[in-house]
N, C-alpha and C positions, 0 to 999 in steps of 0.2 A: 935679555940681561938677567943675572941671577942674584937675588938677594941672600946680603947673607943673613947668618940664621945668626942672634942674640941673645936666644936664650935658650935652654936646654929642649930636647925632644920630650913630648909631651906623648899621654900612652896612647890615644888617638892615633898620631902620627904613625907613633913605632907598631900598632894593628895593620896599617895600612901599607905599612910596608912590610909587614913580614907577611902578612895575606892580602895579595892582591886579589883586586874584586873579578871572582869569573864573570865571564862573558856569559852572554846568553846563552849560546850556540854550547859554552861546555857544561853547563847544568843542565842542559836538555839532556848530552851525550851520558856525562856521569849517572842521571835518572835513566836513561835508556840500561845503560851497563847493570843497573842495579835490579831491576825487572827481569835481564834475560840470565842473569847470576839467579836471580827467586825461581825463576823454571828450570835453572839444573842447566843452564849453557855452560860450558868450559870457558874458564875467562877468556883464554886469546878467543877465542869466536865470540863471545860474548864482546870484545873490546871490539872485533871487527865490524859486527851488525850492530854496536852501537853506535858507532862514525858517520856508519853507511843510509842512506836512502829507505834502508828493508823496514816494509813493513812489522812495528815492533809487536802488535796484535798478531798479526798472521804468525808471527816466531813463535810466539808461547804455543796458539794453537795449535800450530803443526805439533808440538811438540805432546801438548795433552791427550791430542789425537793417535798417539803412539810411534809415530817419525821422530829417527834419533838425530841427537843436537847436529850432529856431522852432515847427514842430508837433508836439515832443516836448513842450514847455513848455504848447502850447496844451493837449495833452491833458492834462497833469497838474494844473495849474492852474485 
């Protein structure tokens, strides 16, 4: 049963509802996305290995070691 509300929305309230609190799982993801953007990945592969399982160290590497972002992605993927 829902109570009703008595008095005006407070700024508290109205933070938490215009920004819901991420999840764990998506601030790892958004921090992974942001590290494989810092080595020069192309966002969509950057969005995709940051979803994914790939090891986010071996991406960079690969990539400092001279392997381009496209068959970095191939291998990790």
């Amino acid at each position: 049963m829902e109570h009703e509300r008595t008095g005006p929305v407070t700024e508290t309230e109205m933070t938490e509802i215009a920004e819901p609190e991420m999840s764990e799982r998506s601030k790892v993801e958004s921090w992974r996305l942001n590290v494989l953007i810092e080595a020069g990945y192309p966002l969509t592969l950057a969005e995709r290995l940051a979803v994914s399982e790939a090891d986010l160290h071996l991406a960079v590497e690969l990539v400092t070691h001279g392997c381009t972002h496209g068959t970095g992605a191939e291998i990790l993927l």
